[in-house]
ZAKESE-883887 format. One record per atom (N, C-alpha, C, O): residue in one letter; x, y, z. Coordinates in steps of 0.05 Angstrom, whole numbers, plus 5000, padded with zeros to 4 digits. Example, Ala and Ser with C-alpha at 12.3 -4.5 7.8 and 13.67 -1.06 7.14 Angstrom:
# residues 2
a526448865156
a524649105156
a526449345156
a528549345169
s525749555142
s527349795143
s525850015157
s526850235161
//
This chain:
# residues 260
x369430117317
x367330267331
x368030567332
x370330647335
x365830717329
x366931017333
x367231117352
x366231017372
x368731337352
x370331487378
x369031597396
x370231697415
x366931617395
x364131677413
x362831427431
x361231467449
x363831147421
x363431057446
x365830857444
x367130837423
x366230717467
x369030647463
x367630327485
x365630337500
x369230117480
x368129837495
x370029707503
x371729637487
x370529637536
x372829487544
x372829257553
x372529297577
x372929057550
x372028787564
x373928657566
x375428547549
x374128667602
x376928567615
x375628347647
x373628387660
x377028207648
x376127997676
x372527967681
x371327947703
x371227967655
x368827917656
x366728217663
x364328227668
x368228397660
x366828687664
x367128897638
x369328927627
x365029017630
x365629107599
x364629367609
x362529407620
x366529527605
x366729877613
x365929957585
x367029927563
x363530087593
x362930307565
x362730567567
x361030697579
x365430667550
x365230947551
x364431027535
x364730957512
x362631287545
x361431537534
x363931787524
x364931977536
x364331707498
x366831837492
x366632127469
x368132077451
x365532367466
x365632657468
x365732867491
x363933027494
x367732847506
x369633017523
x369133347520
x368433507537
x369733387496
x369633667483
x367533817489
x367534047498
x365333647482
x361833647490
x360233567511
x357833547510
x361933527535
x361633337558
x360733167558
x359233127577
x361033007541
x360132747525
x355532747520
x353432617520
x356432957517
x352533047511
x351732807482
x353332717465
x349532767484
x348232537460
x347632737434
x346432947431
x349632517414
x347632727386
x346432367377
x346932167391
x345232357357
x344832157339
x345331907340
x343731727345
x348531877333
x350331797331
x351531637351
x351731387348
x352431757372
x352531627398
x350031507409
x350031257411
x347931667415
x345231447422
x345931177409
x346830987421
x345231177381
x345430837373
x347530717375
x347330477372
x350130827380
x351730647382
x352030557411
x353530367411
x351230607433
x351230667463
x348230347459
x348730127469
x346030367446
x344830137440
x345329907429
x344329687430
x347430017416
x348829717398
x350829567411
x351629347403
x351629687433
x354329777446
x352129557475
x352629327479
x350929647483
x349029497504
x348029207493
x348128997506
x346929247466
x346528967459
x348228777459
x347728537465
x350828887450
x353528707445
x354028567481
x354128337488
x354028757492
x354228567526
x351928497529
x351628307545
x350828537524
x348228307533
x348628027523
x348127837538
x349728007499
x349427767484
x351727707485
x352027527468
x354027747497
x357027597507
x356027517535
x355027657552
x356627207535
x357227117552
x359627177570
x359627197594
x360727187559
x364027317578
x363427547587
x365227697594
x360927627589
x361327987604
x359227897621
x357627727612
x359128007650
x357727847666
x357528137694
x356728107717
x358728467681
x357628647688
x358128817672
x359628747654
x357429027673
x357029287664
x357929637674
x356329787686
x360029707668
x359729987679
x359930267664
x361930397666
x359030307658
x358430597641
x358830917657
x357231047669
x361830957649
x362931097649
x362931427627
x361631397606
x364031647631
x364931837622
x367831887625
x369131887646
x369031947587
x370632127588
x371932397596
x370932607590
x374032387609
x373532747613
x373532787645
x374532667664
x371333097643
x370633237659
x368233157665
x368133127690
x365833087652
x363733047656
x362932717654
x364132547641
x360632687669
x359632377667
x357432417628
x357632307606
x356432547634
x354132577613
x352832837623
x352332897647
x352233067591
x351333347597
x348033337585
x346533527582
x347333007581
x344733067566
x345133087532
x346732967518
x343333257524
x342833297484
x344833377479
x346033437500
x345933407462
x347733627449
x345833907437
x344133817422
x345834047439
x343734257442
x344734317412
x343134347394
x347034337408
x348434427386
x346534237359
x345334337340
x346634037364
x344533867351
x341733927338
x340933907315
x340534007361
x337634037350
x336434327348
x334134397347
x339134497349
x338634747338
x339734787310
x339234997298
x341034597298
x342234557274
x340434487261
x339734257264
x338734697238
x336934527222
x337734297206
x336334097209
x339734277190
x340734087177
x341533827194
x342333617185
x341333897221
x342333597230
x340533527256
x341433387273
x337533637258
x336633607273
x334233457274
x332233587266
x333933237279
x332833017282
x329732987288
x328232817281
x329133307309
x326233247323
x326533157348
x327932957352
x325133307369
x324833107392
x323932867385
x325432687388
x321432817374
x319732597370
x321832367369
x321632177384
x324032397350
x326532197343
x327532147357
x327931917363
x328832417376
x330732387386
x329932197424
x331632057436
x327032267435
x325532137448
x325131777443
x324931597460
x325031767417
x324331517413
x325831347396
x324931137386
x327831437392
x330031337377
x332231387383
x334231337370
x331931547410
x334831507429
x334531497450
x334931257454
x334031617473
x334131547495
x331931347508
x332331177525
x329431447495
x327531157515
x328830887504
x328330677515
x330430897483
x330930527479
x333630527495
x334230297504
x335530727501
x337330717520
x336530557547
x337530347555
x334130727559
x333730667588
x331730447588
x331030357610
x330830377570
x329130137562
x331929907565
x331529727581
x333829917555
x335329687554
x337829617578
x338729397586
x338429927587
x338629857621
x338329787639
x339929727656
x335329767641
x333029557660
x332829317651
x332929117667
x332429297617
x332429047613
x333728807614
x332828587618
x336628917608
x339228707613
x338928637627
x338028787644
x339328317633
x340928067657
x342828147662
x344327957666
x343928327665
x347828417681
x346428627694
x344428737685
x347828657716
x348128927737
x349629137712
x350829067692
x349129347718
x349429557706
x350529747729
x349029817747
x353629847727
x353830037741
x354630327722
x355630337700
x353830607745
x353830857733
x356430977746
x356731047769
x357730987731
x361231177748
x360331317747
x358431207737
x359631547748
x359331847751
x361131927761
x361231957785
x363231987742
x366432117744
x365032497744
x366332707745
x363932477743
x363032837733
x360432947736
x358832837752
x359633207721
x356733327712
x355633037703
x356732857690
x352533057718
x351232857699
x348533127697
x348033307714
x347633087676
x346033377670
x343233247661
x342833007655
x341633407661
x338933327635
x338432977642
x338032847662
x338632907605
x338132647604
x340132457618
x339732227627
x343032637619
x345832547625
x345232417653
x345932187658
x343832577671
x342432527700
x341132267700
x341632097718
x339432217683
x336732077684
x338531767674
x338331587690
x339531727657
x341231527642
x342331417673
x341231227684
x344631557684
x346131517709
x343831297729
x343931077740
x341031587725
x338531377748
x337531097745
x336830947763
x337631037720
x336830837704
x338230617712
x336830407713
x340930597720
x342830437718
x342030247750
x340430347765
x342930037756
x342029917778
x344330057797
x343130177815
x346730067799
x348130177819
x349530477809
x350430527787
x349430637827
x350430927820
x352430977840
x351930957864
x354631027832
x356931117851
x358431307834
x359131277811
x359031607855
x359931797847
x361631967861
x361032017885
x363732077851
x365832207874
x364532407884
x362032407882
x365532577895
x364832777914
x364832957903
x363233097915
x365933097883
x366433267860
x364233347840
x364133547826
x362433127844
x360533127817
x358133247825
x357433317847
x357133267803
x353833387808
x352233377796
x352733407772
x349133317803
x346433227792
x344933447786
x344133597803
x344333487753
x342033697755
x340933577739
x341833437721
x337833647747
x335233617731
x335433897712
x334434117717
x336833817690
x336634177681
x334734237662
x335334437649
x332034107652
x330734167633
x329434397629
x329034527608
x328634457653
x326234717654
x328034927657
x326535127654
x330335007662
x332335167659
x332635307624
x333735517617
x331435127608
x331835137589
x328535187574
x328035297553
x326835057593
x323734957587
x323634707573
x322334687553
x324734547582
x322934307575
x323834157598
x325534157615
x321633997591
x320833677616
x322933487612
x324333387594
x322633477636
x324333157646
x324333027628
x322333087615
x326132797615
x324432567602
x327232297605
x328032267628
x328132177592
x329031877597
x328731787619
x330731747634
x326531727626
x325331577659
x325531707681
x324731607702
x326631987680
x326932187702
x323932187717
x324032097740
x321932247710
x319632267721
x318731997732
x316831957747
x320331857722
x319731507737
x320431417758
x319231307777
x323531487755
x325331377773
x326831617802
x327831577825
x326331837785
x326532037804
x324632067840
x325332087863
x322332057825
x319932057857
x321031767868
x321831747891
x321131577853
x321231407867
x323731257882
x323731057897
x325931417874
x328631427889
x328331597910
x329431537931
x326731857910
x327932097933
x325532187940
x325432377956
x323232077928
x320132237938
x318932357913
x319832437892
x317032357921
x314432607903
x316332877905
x317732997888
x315832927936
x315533307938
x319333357931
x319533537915
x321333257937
x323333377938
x324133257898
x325633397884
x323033047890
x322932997861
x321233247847
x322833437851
x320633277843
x318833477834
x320733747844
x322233857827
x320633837867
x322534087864
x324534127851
x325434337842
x325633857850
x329333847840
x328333897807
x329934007792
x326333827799
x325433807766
x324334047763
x325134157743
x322934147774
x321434477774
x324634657784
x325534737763
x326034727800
x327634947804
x331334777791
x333434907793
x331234587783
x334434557773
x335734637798
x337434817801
x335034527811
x337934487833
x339734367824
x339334177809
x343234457835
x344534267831
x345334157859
x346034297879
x345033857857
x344933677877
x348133587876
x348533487854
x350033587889
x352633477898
x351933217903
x349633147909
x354233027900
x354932707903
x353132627928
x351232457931
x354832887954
x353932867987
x350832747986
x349432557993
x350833027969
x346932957982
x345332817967
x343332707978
x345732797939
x344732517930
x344332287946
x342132197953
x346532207952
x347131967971
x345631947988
x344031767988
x345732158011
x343432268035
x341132238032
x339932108049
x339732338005
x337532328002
x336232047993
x333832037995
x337631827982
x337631597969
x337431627941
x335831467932
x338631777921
x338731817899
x340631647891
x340031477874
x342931657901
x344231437887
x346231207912
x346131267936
x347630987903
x348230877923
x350930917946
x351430807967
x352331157929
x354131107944
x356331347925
x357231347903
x356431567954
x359431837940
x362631677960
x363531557981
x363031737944
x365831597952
x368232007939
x367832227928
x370331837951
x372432077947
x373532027925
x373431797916
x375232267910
x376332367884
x377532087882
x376631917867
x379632047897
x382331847903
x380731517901
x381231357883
x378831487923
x378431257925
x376031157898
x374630957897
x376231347880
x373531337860
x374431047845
x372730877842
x376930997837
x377630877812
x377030537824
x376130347811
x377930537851
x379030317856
x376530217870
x376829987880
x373230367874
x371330337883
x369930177863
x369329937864
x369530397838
x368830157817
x370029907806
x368829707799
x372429967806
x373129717795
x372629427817
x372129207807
x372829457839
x373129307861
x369629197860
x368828967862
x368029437856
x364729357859
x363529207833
x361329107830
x366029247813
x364429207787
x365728857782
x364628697767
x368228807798
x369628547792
x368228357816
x368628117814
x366728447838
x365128327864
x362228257845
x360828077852
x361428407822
x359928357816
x359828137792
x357827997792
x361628107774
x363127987756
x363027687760
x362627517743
x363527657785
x364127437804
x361427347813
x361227107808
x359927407821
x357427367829
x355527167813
x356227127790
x353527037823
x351626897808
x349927057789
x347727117798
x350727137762
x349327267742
x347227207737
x346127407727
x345326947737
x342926947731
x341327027759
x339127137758
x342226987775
x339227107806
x339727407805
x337827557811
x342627507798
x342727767794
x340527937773
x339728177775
x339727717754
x338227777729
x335027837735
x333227977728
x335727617754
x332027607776
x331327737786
x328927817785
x333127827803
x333528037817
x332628297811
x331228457825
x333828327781
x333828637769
x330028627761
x328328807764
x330028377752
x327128357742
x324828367766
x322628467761
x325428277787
x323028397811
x323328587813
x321228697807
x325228797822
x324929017823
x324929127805
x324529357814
x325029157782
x323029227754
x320029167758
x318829387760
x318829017758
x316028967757
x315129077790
x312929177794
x317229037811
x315829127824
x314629467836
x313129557853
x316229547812
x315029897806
x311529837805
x310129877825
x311129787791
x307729717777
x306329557790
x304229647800
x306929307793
x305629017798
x304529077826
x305429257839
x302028897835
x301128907862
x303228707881
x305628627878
x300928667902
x302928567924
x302828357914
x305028257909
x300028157906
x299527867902
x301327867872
x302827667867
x301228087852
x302528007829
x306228017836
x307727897820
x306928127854
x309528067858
x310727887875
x313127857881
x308427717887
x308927437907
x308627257885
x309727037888
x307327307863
x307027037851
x310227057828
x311326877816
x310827367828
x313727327805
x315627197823
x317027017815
x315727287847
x317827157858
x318826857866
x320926747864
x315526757878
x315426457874
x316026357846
x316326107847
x316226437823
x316826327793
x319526347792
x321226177789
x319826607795
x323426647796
x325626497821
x328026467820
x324326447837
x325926267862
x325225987855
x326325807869
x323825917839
x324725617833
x325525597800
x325625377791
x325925797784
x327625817767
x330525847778
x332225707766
x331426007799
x333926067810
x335025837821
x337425787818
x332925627841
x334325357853
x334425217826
x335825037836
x334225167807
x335225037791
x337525147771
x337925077747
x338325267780
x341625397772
x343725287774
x343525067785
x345325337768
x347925147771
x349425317785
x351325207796
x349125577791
x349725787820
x349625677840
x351325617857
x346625637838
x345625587869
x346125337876
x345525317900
x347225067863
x348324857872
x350424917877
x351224807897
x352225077867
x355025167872
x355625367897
x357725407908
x352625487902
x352425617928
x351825467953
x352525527976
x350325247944
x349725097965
x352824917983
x354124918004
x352724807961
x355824627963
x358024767975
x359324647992
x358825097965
x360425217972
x360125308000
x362225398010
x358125318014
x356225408039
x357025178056
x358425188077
x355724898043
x356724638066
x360224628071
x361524628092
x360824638051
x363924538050
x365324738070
x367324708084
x363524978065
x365325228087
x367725298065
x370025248073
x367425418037
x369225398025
x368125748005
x365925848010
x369825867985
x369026047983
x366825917946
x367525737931
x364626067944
x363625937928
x364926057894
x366026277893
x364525907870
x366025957846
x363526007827
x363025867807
x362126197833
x360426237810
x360626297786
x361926507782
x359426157764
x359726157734
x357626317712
x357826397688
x356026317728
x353726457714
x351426337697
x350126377677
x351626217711
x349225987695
x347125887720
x345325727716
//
């Protein structure tokens, strides 16, 4: 695999790093698809049963490589780079059955920002920082920022953070409900790993259900998201979890979930 993204799969948790450091690990081409191939591969191992997507370095993710698509010879087009890199990124972050966590060891910038939002859990040291930086530059939001943004922190304060590029600190992300949780420099390492092996452990298919109501329930009405849930809760009691939750519940014992 190339040195731009790198894949670790250890006690059932597959760490994927975002590996150009130099570039604050910013997306050219290259990385986009392999970061998709790289997602498909855990999707389709059974032995990986979470997710955490990490940065090299200094930075979590800086967004495009700018250097990129000012390069005539190697510059792709938004059009491409829109639809043949990042919407199938954050398209396949939502879509996965595994929890997906975002380290945000660093800058998450631009798209670098929006990727991080995408993810089901966001935890970030105290150190780091969120910018919507498009219009800094003039251009719009885009890998689900305009999606997921209002609807993590509001209309009016989403929209400002995208119109003036504020940079938002760990603190107040958190505050605001942007992401789930700033933790300190020190306690960063041992947060994720601890949240990502609690998750590992967990019943992976209701986790999957899970991700999928609150996916649909962006869009869906009230009656259309009573009737997903009634489908998905008697798909979930017939799990081999949820007998292993049940059992483990009577017995008063700790339960051993497998993921099935």
């Amino acid at each position: 695999m190339s040195k731009s993204i790198q894949l670790k799969i250890e006690n059932k948790v597959a760490t994927i790093t975002l590996n150009r450091p130099e570039v604050f690990n910013s997306f050219n081409r290259e990385m986009a698809f392999l970061l998709q191939d790289t997602l498909d591969t855990c999707e389709k191992n059974q032995e990986v049963r979470a997710i955490v997507l990490i940065g090299n370095g200094k930075a979590f993710c800086a967004g495009q490589d700018l250097k990129e698509v000012t390069d005539p010879d190697l510059n792709p087009g938004f059009k491409k780079i829109l639809d043949e890199h990042y919407n199938p990124v954050i398209t396949r972050l939502r879509d996965i059955k595994k929890p997906v966590i975002a380290a945000v060891n660093g800058v998450a910038a631009g798209a670098g920002a929006n990727i991080a939002l995408a993810c089901d859990i966001v935890v970030a040291h105290e150190k780091v920082s969120f910018i919507q930086a498009f219009s800094l530059i003039g251009l719009v939001p885009d890998s689900g920022g305009t999606f997921f943004l209002p609807r993590l922190i509001g209309f009016q304060k989403a929209l400002a953070l995208a119109m003036l590029g504020d940079k938002i600190s760990a603190e107040e992300a958190e505050k605001m409900g942007m992401i789930y949780k700033c933790v300190s420099s020190e306690e960063f390492e041992n947060t994720i790993e601890n949240l990502a092996l609690k998750l590992a452990n967990m019943p992976t298919k209701a986790l999957g259900m899970i991700k999928e109501l609150y996916n649909k329930s962006m869009t869906n009405t009230l009656e259309d998201q009573l009737a997903l849930e009634s489908k998905l809760q008697i798909q979930a009691a017939q799990s081999v979890d949820y007998q292993e939750g049940v059992a483990a519940f009577i017995g008063k014992r700790k339960p051993e979930f497998k993921g099935r």
